[in-house]
C-alpha positions in Angstrom: -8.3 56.2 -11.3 -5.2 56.7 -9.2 -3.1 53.6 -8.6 -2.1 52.7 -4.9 1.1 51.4 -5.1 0.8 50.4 -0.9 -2.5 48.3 -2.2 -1.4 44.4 -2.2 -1.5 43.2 -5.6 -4.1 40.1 -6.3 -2.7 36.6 -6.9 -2.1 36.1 -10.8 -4.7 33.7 -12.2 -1.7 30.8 -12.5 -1.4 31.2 -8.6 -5.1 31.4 -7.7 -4.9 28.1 -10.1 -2.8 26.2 -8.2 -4.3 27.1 -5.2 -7.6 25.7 -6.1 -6.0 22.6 -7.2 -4.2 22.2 -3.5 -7.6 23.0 -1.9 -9.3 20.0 -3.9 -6.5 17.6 -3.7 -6.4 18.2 0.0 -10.5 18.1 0.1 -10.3 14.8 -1.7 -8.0 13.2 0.4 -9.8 14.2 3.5 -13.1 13.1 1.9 -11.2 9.3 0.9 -9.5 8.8 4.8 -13.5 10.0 6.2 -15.1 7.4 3.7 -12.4 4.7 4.6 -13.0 5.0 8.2 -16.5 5.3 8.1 -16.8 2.2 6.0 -14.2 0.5 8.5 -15.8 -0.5 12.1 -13.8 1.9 14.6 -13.2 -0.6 17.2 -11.3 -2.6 15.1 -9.1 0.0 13.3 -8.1 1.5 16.6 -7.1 -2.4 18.2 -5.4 -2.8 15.3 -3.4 0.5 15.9 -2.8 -0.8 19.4 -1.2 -3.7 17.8 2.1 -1.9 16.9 4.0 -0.9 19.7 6.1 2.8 19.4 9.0 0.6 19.5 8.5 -1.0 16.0 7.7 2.2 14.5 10.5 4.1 16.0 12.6 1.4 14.7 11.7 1.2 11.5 11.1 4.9 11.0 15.4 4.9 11.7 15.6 2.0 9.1 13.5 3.9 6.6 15.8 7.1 6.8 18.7 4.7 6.4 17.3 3.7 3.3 16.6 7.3 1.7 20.4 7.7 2.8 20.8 5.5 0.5 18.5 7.2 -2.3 20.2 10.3 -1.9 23.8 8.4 -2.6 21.8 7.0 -5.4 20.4 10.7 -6.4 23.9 11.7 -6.8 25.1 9.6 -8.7 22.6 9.8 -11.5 22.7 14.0 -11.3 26.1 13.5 -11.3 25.7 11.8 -14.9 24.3 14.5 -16.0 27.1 17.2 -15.3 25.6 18.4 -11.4 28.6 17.3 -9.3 27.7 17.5 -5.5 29.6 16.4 -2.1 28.5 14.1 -0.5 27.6 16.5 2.7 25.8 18.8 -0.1 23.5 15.7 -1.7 22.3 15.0 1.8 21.8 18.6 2.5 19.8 18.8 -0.8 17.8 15.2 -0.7 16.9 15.9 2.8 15.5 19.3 1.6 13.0 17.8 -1.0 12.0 15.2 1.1 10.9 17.6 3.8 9.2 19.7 1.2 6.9 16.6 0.4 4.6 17.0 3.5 3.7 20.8 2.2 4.0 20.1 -2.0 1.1 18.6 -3.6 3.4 15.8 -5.5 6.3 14.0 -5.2 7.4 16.0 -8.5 7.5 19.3 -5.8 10.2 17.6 -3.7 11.9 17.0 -6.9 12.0 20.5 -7.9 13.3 22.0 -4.9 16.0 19.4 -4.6 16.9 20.2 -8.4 17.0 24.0 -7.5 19.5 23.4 -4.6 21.4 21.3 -6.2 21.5 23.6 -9.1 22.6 26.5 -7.2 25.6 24.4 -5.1 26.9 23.1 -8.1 26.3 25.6 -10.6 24.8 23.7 -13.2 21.1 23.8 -12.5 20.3 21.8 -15.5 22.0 19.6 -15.0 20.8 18.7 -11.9 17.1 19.2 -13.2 17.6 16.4 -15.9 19.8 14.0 -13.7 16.8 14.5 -11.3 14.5 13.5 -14.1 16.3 10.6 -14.8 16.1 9.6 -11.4 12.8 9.4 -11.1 12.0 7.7 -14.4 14.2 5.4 -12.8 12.7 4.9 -9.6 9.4 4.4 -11.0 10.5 1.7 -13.7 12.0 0.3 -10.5 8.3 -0.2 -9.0 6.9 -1.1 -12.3 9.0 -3.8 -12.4 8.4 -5.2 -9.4 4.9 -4.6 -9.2 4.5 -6.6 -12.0 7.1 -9.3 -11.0 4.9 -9.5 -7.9 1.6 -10.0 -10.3 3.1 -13.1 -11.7 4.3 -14.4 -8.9 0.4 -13.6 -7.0 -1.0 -15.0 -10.4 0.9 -18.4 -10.3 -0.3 -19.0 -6.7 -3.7 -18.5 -7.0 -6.7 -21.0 -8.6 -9.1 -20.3 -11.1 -10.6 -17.2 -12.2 -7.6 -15.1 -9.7 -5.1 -16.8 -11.7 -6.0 -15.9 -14.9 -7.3 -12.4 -13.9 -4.0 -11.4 -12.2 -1.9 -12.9 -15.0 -3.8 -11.5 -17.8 -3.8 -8.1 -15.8 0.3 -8.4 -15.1 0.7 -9.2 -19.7 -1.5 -6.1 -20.4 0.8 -3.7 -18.1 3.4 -5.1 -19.6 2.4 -4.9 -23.0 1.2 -1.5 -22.4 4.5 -0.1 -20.6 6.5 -1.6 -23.7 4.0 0.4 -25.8 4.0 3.8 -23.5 7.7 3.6 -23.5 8.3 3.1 -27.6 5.4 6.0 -27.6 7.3 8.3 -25.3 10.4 7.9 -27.0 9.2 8.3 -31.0 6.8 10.5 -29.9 7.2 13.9 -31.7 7.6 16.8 -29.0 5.2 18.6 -30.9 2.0 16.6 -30.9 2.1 16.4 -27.0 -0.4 18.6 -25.1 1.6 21.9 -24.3 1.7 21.8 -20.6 3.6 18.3 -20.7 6.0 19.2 -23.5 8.8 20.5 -20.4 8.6 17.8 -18.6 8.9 15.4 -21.3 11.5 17.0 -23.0 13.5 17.0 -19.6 13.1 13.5 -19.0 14.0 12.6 -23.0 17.1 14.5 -22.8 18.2 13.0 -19.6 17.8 9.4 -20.4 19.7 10.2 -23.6 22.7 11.6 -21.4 22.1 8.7 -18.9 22.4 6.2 -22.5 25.8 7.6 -23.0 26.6 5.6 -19.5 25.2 2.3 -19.3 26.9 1.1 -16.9 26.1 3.6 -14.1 21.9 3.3 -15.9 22.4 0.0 -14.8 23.6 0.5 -11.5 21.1 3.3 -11.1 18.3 1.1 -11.9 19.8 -1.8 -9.7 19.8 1.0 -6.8 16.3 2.2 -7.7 15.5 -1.7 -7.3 16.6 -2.3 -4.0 15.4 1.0 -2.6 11.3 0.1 -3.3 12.0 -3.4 -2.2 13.3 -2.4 0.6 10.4 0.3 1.9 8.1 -2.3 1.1 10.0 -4.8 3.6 10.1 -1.9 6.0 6.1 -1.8 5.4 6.1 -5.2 6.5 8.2 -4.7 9.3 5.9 -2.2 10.9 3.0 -3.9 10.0 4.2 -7.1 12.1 1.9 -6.6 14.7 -0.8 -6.5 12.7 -0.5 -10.4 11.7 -1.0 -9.9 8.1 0.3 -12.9 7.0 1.3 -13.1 3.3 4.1 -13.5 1.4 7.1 -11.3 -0.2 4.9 -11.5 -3.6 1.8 -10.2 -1.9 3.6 -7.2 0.3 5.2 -6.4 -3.1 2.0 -6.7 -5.5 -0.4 -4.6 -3.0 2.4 -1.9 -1.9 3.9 -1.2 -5.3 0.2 -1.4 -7.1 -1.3 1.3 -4.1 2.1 3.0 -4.7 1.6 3.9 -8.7 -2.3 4.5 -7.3 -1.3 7.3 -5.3 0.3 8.9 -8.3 -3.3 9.5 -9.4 -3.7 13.4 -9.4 -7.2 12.6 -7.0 -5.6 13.2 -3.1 -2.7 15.1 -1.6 -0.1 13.5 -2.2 -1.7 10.1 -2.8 -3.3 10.0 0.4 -6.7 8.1 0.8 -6.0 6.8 -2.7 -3.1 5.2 -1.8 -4.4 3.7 1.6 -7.7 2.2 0.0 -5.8 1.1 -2.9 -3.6 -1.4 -0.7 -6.8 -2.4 1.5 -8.2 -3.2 -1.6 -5.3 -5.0 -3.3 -4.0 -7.0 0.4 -7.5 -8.2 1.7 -7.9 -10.8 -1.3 -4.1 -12.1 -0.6 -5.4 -12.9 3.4 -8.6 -14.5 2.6 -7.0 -18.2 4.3 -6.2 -16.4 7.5 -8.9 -17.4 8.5 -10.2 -13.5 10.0 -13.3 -11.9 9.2 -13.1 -9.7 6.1 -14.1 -6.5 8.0 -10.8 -7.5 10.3 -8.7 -8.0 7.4 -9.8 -4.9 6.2 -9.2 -3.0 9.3 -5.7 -4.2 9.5 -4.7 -4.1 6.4 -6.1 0.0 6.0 -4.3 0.4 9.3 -1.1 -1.0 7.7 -1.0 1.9 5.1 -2.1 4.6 7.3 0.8 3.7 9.6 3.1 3.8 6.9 1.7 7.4 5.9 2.7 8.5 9.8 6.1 7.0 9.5 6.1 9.1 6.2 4.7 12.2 7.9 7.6 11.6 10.5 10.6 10.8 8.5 9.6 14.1 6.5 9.9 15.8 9.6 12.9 14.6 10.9 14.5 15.0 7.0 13.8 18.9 7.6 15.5 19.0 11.0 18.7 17.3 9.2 18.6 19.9 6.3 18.6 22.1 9.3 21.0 20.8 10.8 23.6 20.5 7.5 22.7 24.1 6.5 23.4 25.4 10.0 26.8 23.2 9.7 27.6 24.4 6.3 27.3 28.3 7.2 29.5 27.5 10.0 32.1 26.7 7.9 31.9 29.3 5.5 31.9 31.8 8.0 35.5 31.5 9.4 36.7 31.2 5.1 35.0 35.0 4.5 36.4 35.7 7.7 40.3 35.2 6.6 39.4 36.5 3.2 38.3 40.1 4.3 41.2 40.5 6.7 43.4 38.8 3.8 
């Protein structure tokens, strides 16, 4: 049999792998929004959409890239721990990247990597900036761990009966249980985990040991990583205004940071559908005194989410045209330095 080397070679089995897995995640996800919709009456998902006016999202869409500003000052600090030193231009350049790459990658972890890689390459010390950005996302997610279950207490105390004890017995066992994942994770032996997480776990050990040697700037990291969820959950609230969801700070916090960890379910693209009928799920019992039909609270509440996954869509978007914009920039300036060192 004579070989063709013009033939296209067929995708490895890893690739046709992950490809699969895409397809499904994005099949699931479409199959979650259809069954969220269809269980939602139409009329009153699309008045509640009517409820926000393009101001409020335009708004706080600027407010919400304000805030990953913010992350990516935070991002570099904590790579920076970790030997990946980065101007400050360069860390936006880089964060902007991976949060443009989150609309396409089926994870957050995706935006991670190509972040890492970028950073890697600028600096020269790719892993370095692969276990600072470990560290920054264990962070980050302690961050909404702690508040979620903060905001479980705090839901807990203020409600009667059977609520009470359900929320407050729900908010011991996660804490219980992230004490006991965490002391599991770190006397783990690498060897007895399954193969395919071994990497990933060894990454993120190795980088909370370097981040040990710091405490102070773990500390400050984790303070950052603190205000950063509460903040996009007070954005949330913001652009759910319209929607007159009254509830409290403890309620926006327990049903945001709750749906948040939800999405991380590998179930949807990118936690979508998951995500939005996890927070319909989790707000709707916090609005029961409004005095609105459930189906209306329902409506508003699923509209909430899915106008948060627009602004997300959006703010991905615009990230992009700003990694654009700072790579354009940053050739520009190169170009005039190989200039005067070829004539030199």
């Amino acid at each position: 049999m004579v070989h063709n080397p013009a033939a296209p070679a067929s995708p490895a089995p890893d690739d046709r792998k992950r490809l699969k897995k895409l397809v499904l995640r994005l099949v699931g996800s479409a199959l979650l929004l259809a069954a969220l919709v269809a269980f939602v009456p139409w009329h009153l998902l699309a008045d509640a959409f009517a409820r926000v006016s393009p101001l409020t999202f335009l708004a706080t869409l600027a407010l919400f890239l304000g805030c990953h500003a913010f992350g990516s000052l935070k991002w570099r600090m904590v790579i920076a721990t970790a030997g990946a030193r980065l101007p400050v231009r360069d860390a936006f350049r880089c964060y902007a990247a991976g949060l443009f790459s989150n609309i396409f990658l089926p994870s957050i972890v995706g935006g991670d990597v190509l972040r890492a890689l970028l950073a890697g390459k600028k600096s020269g010390r790719l892993e370095a900036a692969i276990l600072g950005g470990a560290a920054d996302r264990v962070l980050d997610l302690a961050a909404i761990g702690t508040l979620a279950l903060g905001a479980s207490l705090f839901v807990g105390l203020a409600q009667d009966g059977a609520g009470r004890t359900l929320l407050l017995v729900g908010a011991g066992l996660a804490l219980v249980g992230g004490l006991a994942g965490a002391a599991l994770l770190l006397r783990r032996p690498l060897a007895k985990w399954p193969p395919k997480l071994r990497r990933r776990i060894a990454q993120a050990l190795i980088a909370l040991r370097r981040q040990r040697r710091r405490p102070g700037v773990l500390a400050l990291s984790f303070l950052g990583a603190l205000a950063m969820q509460a903040a996009l959950v007070g954005l949330n609230a913001l652009l759910a205004g319209g929607l007159e969801l009254h509830a409290g700070a403890a309620a926006w916090l327990f049903a945001w940071t709750l749906a948040k960890l939800a999405g991380l379910v590998p179930v949807g693209f990118n936690g979508i559908g998951v995500r939005d009928g996890a927070f319909a799920f989790l707000m709707v019992p916090l609005l029961a005194e409004s005095g609105l039909p459930r189906e209306e609270l329902l409506a508003r509440a699923l509209a909430a989410s899915l106008l948060w996954q627009a602004l997300l869509v959006a703010g991905s978007l615009l990230a992009g045209a700003i990694w654009a914009l700072l790579k354009r920039g940053a050739a520009a300036d190169a170009a005039p330095r190989t200039e005067s060192l070829q004539h030199g």
